[in-house]
C-alpha positions as CSV (number, residue, x, y, z in Angstrom):
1,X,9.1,33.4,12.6
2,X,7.3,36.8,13.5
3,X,9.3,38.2,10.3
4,X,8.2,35.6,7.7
5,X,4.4,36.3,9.3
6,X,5.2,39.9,8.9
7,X,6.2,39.0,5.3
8,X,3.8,36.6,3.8
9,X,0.0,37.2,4.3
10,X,-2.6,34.6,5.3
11,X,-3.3,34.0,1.5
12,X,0.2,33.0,1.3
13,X,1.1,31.8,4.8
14,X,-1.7,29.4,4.9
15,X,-1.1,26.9,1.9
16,X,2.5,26.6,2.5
17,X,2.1,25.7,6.2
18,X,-0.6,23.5,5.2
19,X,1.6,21.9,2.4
20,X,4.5,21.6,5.6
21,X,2.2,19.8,7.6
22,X,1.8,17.5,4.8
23,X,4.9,16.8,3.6
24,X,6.4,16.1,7.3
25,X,3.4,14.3,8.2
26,X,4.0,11.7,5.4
27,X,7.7,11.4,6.6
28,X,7.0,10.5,10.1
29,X,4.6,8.1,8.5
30,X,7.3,6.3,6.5
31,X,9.3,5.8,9.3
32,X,6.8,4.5,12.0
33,X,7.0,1.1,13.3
34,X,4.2,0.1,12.3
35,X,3.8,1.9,8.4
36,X,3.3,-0.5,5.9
37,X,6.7,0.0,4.9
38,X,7.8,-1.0,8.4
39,X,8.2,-5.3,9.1
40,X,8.1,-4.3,12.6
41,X,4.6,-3.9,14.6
42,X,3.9,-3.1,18.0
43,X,1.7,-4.7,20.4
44,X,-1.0,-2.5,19.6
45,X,-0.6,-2.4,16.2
46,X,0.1,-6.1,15.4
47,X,-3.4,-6.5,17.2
48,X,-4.9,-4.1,15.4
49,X,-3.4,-6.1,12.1
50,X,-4.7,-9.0,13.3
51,X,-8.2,-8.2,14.5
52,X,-7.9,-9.3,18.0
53,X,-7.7,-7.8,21.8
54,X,-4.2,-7.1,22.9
55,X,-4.5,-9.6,25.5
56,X,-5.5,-12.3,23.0
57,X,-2.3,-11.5,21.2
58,X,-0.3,-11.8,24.7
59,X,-1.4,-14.9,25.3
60,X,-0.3,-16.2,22.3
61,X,3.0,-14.4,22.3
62,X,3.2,-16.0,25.9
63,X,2.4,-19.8,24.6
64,X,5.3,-19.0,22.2
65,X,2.9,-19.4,18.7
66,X,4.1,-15.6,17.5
67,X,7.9,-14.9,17.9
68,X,8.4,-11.0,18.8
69,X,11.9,-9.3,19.5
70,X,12.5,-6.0,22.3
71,X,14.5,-3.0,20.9
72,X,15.1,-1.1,24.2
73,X,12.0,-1.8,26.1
74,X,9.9,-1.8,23.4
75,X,8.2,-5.2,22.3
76,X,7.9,-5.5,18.5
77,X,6.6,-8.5,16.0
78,X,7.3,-9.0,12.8
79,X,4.7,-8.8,10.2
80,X,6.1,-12.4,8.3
81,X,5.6,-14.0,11.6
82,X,2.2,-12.9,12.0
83,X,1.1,-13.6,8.3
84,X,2.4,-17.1,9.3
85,X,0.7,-17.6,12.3
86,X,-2.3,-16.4,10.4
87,X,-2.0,-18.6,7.8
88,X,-1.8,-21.6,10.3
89,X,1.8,-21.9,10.6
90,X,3.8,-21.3,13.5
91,X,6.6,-18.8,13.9
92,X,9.8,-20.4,14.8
C-alpha cells in the first residue's frame, strides 16, 4: 500500500479512495438485511419501518399478530407481513 502512496499523489490518491469508499459502501448496502432490496428486517429495523418502540413491536410479535423467522440467532420479519399487519390484516 506504501508503494501505490509513494506512487499516486494526494490529487490522485484522494478521489479514487473516495470513489472506493463509494462504490463498496453501496454494496454492503444492497446486501443488508434490512435495504430496501432486502424482505427481511430486523427488530430494530422493522420498528424503525413501522414507527413504533421495539418493545411495542415485541409484544405484538409475542401475541403472535406479526410472524418473524430466526436465521442463526438472529430474529428477522418479513416486510409483506408487516405491510399486512399494517394494513389491518394479520400475518398468518
Amino acid at each position: 500500500m506504501s508503494e501505490i502512496n509513494a506512487m499516486l499523489g494526494p490529487e490522485l490518491r484522494d478521489p479514487i479512495e473516495a470513489l472506493i469508499d463509494g462504490r463498496v459502501r453501496a454494496a454492503l448496502d444492497e446486501r443488508a438485511p434490512g435495504s430496501a432490496t432486502s424482505p427481511w428486517l430486523s427488530i430494530d429495523e422493522a420498528s424503525e419501518y413501522v414507527g413504533v418502540s421495539r418493545r411495542s413491536l415485541e409484544h405484538k410479535l409475542k401475541q403472535g399478530r406479526i410472524r418473524s423467522t430466526y436465521v442463526g440467532r438472529r430474529r428477522l420479519l418479513n416486510r409483506e407481513d408487516i405491510d399486512a399487519w399494517l394494513g389491518g390484516g394479520v400475518a398468518q
